[in-house]
One Martini backbone bead per residue (centre of mass of N, CA, C, O) as a GRO file, in nm:
protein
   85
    1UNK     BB    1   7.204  15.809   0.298
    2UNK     BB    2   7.056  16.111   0.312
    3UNK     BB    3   6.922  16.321   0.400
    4UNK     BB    4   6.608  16.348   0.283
    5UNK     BB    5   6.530  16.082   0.251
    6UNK     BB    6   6.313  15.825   0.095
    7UNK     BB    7   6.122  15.528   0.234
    8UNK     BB    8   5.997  15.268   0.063
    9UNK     BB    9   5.744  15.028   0.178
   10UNK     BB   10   5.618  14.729  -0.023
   11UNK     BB   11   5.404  14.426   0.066
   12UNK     BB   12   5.259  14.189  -0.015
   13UNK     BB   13   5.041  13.991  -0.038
   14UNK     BB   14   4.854  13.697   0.090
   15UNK     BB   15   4.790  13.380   0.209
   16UNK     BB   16   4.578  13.278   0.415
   17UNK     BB   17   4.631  13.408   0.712
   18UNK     BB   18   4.875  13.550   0.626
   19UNK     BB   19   5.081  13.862   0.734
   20UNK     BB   20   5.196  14.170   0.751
   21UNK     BB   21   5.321  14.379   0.902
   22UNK     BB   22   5.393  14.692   1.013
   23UNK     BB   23   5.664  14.872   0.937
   24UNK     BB   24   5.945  14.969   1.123
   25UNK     BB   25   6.160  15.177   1.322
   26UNK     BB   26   6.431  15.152   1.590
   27UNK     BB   27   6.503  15.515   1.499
   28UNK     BB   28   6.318  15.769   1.444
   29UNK     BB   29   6.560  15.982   1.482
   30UNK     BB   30   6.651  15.881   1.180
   31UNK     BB   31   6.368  15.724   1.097
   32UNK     BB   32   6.097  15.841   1.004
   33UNK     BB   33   5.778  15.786   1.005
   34UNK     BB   34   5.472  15.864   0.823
   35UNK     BB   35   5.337  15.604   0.703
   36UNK     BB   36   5.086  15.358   0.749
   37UNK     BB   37   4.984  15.020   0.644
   38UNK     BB   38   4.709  14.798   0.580
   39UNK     BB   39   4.606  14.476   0.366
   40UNK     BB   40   4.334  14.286   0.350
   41UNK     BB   41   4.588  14.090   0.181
   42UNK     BB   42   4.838  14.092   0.379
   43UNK     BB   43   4.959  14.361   0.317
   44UNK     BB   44   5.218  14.649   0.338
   45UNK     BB   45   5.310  14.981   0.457
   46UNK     BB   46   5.598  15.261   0.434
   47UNK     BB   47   5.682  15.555   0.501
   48UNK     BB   48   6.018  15.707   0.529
   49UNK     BB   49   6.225  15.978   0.689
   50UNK     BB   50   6.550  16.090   0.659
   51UNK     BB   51   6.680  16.312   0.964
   52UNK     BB   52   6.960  16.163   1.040
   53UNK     BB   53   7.251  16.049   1.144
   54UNK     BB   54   7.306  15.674   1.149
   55UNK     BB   55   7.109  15.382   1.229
   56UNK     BB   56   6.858  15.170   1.097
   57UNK     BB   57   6.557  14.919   1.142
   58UNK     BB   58   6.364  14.737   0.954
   59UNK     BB   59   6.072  14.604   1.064
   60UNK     BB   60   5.890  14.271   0.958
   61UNK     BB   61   5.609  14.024   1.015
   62UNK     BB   62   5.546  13.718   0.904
   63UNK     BB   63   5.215  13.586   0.990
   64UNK     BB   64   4.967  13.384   1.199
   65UNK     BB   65   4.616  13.497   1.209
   66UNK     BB   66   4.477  13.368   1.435
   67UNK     BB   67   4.237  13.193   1.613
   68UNK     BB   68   4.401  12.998   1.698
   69UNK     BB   69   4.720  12.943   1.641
   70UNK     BB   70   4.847  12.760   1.369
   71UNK     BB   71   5.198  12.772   1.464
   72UNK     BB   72   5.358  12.894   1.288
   73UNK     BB   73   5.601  13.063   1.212
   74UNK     BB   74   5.777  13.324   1.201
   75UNK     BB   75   5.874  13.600   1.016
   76UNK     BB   76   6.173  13.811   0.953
   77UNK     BB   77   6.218  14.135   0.837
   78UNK     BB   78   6.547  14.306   0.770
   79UNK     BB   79   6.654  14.648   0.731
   80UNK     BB   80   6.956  14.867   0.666
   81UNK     BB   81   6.995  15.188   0.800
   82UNK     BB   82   7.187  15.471   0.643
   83UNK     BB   83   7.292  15.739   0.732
   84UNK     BB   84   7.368  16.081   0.610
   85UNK     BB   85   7.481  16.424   0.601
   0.00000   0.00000   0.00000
């Protein structure tokens, strides 16, 4: 994608006790965060914009939040955005 696109990340409620991280960027020089939150029904949102040519991974774990912790296994979900000038 070109420089000055924006990148919108949106993730669905889960059912308790499980939700999404709020989603991140390993590159913020490459794809700098604008937004980001999280729904109290256990979506999260971020948008991105392309700064510069690159290339950056957009990281989000969908994981069970309890205390004490249920055991449950993380799910891990990247996408990998490539910047152009």
């Amino acid at each position: 994608m070109p420089v000055g696109t924006m990148v919108v990340v949106t993730l669905p409620d889960e059912l308790a006790p499980f939700c999404w991280s709020t989603p991140t960027s390993t590159a913020p020089t490459v794809l700098e965060p604008m937004t980001h939150g999280d729904e109290l029904g256990g979506g999260a949102q971020a948008t991105f914009r392309a700064v510069a040519p690159g290339e950056a991974t957009v990281e989000t774990t969908n994981a069970c939040y309890t205390f004490p912790s249920c055991g449950a296994a993380s799910e891990l979900t990247e996408a990998i955005v490539t910047v152009r000038a």
